[in-house]
C-alpha positions as CSV (number, residue, x, y, z in Angstrom):
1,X,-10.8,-10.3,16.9
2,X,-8.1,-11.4,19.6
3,X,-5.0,-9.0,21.3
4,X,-2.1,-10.7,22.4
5,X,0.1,-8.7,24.5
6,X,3.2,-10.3,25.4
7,X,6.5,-9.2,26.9
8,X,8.4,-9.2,30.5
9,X,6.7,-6.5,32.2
10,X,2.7,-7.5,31.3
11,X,0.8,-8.3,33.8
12,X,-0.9,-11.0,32.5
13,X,-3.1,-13.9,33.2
14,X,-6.3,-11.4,32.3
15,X,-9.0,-11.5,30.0
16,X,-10.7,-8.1,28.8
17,X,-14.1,-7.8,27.5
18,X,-17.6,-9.7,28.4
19,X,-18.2,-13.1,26.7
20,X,-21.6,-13.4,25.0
21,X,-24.1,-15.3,26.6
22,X,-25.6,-16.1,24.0
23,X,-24.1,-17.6,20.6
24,X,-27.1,-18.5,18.9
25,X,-28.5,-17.0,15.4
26,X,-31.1,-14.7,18.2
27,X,-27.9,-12.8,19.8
28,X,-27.9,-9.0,19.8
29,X,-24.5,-9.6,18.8
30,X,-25.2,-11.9,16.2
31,X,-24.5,-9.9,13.1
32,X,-24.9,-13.1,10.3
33,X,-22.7,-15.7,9.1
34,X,-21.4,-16.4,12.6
35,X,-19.7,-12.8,13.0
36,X,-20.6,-11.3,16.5
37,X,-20.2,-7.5,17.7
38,X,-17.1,-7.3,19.9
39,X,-17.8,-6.5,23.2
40,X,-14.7,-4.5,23.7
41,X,-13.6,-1.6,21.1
42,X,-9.9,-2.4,19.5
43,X,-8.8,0.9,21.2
44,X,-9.0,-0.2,24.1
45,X,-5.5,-2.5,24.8
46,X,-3.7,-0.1,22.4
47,X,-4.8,2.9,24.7
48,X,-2.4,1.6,27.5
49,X,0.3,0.6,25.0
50,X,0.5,4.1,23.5
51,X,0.7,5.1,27.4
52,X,3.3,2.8,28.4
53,X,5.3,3.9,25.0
54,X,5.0,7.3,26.9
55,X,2.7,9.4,24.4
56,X,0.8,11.1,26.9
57,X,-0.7,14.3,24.9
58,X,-4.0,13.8,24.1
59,X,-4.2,14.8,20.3
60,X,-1.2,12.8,19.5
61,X,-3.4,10.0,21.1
62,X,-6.2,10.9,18.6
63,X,-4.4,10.8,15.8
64,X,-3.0,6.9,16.7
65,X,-6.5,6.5,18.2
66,X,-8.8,8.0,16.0
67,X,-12.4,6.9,17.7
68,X,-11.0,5.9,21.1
69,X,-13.3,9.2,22.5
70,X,-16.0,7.1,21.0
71,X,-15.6,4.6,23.6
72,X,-14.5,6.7,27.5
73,X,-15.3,4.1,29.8
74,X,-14.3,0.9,28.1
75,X,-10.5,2.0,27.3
76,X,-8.0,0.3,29.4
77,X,-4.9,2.1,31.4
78,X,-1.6,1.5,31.4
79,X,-1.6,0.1,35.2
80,X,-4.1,-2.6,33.3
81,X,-1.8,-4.8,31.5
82,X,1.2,-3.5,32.6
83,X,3.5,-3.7,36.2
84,X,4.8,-1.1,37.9
């Protein structure tokens, strides 16, 4: 699916994730009926909501977040879609 973030202090004009290169029927992300595997977890934008809403202790994070440990290195920061 698609994440919209929109307000007066996003810094916008970004896209997140990797676009398939390939969208036929042979893709590794072609799970059937046209349905691909995202390339970016849906943690990821709401990791730097939750830490622009100030939450910044880590098992209240979890428990909003669930499986974001599931995915370290693809969860975006606050200071990625948000100014200063």
């Amino acid at each position: 699916g698609n994440n919209f973030i929109i307000g007066g202090n996003i810094n916008g004009g970004k896209l997140f994730g990797t676009f398939p290169t390939d969208l036929t029927a042979a893709s590794p992300l072609n799970v059937g009926r046209g349905r691909l595997i995202p390339t970016m977890p849906f943690e990821a934008p709401w990791n730097a909501v939750i830490e622009w809403l100030g939450v910044t202790d880590e098992d209240e994070i979890d428990k909003v977040l669930p499986n974001r440990k599931s995915f370290p290195s693809e969860l975006l920061l606050r200071k990625d879609e948000f100014r200063n």
